[in-house]
N, C-alpha and C positions, 0 to 999 in steps of 0.2 A: 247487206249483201257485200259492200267494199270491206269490211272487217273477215269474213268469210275466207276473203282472197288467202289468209293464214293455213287452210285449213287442207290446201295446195300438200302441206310439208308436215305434216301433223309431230317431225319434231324439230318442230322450230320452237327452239327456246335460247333464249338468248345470256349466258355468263360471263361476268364479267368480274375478274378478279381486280381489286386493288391492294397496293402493299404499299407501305413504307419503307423508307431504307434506307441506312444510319450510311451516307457515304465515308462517315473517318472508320467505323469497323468495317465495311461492306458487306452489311448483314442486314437482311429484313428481318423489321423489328417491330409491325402488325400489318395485316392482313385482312380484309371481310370478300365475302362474294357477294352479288349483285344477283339474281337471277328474275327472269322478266320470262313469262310466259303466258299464252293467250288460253283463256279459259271459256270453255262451251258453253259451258252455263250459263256465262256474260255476256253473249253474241258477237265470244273469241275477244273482248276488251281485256286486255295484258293487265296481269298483274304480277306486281314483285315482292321478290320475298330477300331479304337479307340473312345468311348463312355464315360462321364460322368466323363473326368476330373476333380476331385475339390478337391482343399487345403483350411483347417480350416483358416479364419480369423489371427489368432492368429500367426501363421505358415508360411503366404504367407510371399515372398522375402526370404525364407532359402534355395531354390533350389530341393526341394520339388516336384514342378512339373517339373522342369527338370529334375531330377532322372525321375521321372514315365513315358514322353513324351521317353528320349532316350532309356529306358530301353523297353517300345512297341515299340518302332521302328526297333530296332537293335534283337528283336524275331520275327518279322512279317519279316523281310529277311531272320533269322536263319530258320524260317519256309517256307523257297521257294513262300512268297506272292508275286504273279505279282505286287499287289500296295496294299497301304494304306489308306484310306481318312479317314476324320473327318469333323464335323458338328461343326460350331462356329459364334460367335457373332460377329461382324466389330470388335468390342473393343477390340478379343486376336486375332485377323489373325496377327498379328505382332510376338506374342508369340510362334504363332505354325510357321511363319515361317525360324524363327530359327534352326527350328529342320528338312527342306527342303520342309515343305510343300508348297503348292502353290494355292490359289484359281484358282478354278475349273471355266468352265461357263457355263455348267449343270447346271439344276436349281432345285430347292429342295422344295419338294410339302410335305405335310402334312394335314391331318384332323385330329381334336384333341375331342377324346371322351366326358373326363374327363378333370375338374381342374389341 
């Protein structure tokens, strides 16, 4: 019933962007989102989901996205998430499994509006 209380705001979802940012260019130079939302299914327990990983060209190989990847992972616990996924391309499921992820075998559907 106290998890319920969510259900008050049905969009209550919570993003949270983080970025890096090279202060001698004054350019961010990667970026992921964060996003935490309470699932019905789960009696409204949050889950989160990490979105839109991406390090500048210039940038990749400094560890960059390993700051960003441990740093959402280790706040999606602090925040009591049952779980975390992410959406990824064959070519970094190696990347993200470093950080304990795991391919899923759910399958993942889309219709795409726009370019």
């Amino acid at each position: 019933a106290e998890n319920m209380q969510h259900l008050k705001n049905p969009f209550m979802i919570l993003w949270s962007l983080f970025v890096v940012e090279d202060t001698k260019l004054g350019a961010i130079v990667a970026t992921a989102t964060l996003v935490i939302e309470h699932k019905f299914t789960h009696s409204c327990a949050k889950r989160g989901r990490i979105e839109d990983v991406v390090v500048s060209g210039d940038c990749r190989g400094k560890q960059l996205g390993k700051l960003l990847m441990s740093t959402l992972t280790l706040l999606s616990k602090r925040l009591n998430c049952y779980k975390i996924t992410l959406e990824c391309l064959p070519k970094n499921v190696a990347f993200y499994t470093k950080f304990g992820y795991s391919v899923s075998e759910e399958n993942y559907m889309y219709q795409r509006f726009f370019n």
